[in-house]
N, C-alpha and C positions, 0 to 999 in steps of 0.2 A: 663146078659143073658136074663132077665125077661124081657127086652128091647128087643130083635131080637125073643123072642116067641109072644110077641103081634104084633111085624109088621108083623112077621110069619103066625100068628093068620086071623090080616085082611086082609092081600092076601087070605089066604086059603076060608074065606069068602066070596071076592070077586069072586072068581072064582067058588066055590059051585052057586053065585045070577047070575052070568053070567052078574054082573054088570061091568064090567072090561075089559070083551071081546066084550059088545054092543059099548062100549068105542072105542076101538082098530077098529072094524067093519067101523065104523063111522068115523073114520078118515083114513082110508085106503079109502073109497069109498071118502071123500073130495080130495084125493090123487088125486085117478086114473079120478074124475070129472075135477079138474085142468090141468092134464096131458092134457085130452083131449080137454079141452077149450084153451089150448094154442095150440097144433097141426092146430085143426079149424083154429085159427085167425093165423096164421103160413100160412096155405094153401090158404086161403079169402083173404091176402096179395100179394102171390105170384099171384094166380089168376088175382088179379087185375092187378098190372103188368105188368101179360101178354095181358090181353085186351088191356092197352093203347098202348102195342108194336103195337098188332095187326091193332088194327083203326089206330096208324101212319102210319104203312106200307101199307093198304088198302090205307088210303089217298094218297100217295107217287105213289102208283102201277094206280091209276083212273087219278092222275094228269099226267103222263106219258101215260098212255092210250089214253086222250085227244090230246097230241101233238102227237100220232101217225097217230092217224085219222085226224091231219091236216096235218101234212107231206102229207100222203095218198091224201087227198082232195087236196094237192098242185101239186101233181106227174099229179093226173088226169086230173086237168085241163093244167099242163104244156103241155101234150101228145095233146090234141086238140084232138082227137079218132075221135070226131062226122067228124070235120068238114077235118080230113086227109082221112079218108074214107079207102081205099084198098092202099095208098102210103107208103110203108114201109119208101123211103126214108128219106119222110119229117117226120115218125114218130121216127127215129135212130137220124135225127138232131136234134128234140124236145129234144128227151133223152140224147145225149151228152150236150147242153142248161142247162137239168135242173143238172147232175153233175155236171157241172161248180159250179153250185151255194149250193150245196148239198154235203157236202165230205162225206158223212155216206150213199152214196148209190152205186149202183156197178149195170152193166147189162153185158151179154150175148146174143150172135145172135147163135143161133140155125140152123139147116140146113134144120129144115120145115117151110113151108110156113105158117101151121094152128097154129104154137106155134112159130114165129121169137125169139121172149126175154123172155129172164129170166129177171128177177130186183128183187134186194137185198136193201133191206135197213136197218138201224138201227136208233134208236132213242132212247138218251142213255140222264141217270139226269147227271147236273151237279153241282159241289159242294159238291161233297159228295165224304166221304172217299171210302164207297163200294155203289158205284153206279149202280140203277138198269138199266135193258136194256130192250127193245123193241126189236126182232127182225122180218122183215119181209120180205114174197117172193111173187111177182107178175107172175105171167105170161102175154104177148100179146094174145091172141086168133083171131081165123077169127071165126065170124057168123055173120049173116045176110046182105052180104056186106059191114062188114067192122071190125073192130079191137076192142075188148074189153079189159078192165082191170079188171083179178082176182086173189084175193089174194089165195092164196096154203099154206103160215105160216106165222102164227102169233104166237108167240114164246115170253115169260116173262122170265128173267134170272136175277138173282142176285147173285153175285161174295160172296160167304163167304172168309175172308183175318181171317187165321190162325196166333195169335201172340202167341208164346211159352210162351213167358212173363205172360201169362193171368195160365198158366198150373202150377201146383204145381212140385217143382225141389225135388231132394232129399235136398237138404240142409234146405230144409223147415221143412221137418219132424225130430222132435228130437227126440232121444231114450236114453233113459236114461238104462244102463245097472247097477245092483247092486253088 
C-alpha cells in the first residue's frame, strides 16, 4: 500500500505544480499543429494537381482555338467574297467546293437577299478519349456592294463520359454488424 500512496503522493504533486498538465497542454498543441500541417500539405497537393489539369486543358483549348481560326481563314478565302462581289451563284459554288473538302461544315440558303447563308462548322481534337470541340456559325451578309463574312458563335464544348466504374457500388462498403 505504501507503494500506491507515494505514486498517489506524486501525482497529487504534480497536479497541485501544474507540472503535468503544462505537460498534457504541450502535446495536445503538437497534436493539433500536426493535424494541421498535414491538412496544409493534403490541400498544397491537391491544388497543385489541379493547376497542371488546368494548364493542360488551357494548352488543349488554345491549340484547338488556332485550328479554328485557320479553318476560319480557309472558309474565307475559299468564298473569294472580294473578288465574287454581288454573285450569290458563284458564292453557293465556292461553298459547296469547300464541303467537299470539309466534312465538319454545313450551310443553309436563307430567303433574304441581305443574309443568303448560314454556315456551321466544327472543329473537333483528335485522339482523344473525350475530345474537345469548336463550334462555329457564320453568316453571308450584303454591305457595301458586295458579301461579307461574320461569325455569330463561337461556341467551346467538352463532352464529360460518365463511367460508373469510377463511383463507389455498395459492395464496396463493408459493415460490420456486432
Amino acid at each position: 500500500m505504501n507503494g500506491k500512496g507515494n505514486e498517489m503522493q506524486t501525482v497529487k504533486n504534480h497536479l497541485q505544480n501544474n507540472r503535468g498538465a503544462t505537460s498534457v497542454l504541450i502535446m495536445i498543441m503538437m497534436i493539433i499543429l500536426m493535424v494541421f500541417g498535414v491538412a496544409a500539405l493534403t490541400t498544397s497537393v491537391a491544388s497543385r494537381k489541379l493547376a497542371q489539369k488546368n494548364a493542360g486543358w488551357l494548352t488543349e483549348y488554345y491549340a484547338l482555338q488556332g485550328e479554328a481560326q485557320v479553318v476560319y481563314a480557309h472558309l474565307d478565302e475559299a468564298l473569294n467574297l472580294a473578288d465574287a462581289g454581288e454573285d450569290i451563284s458563284r458564292i453557293e459554288a465556292s461553298l459547296n467546293r469547300f464541303l467537299q473538302e470539309n466534312t465538319n461544315c454545313s450551310f443553309q440558303r436563307t430567303d433574304l437577299e441581305s443574309q443568303p447563308f448560314i454556315i456551321n462548322m466544327k472543329v473537333r481534337e483528335s485522339g482523344k478519349e473525350v475530345p474537345k470541340e469548336i463550334q462555329m456559325g457564320f453568316i453571308l451578309y450584303k454591305g457595301e456592294g458586295r458579301y461579307h463574312l461574320k461569325a455569330t458563335k463561337w461556341l467551346q464544348y467538352q463532352a464529360e463520359i460518365f463511367d460508373p466504374e469510377d463511383e463507389p457500388h455498395f459492395s464496396d462498403i463493408n459493415i460490420k454488424i456486432k
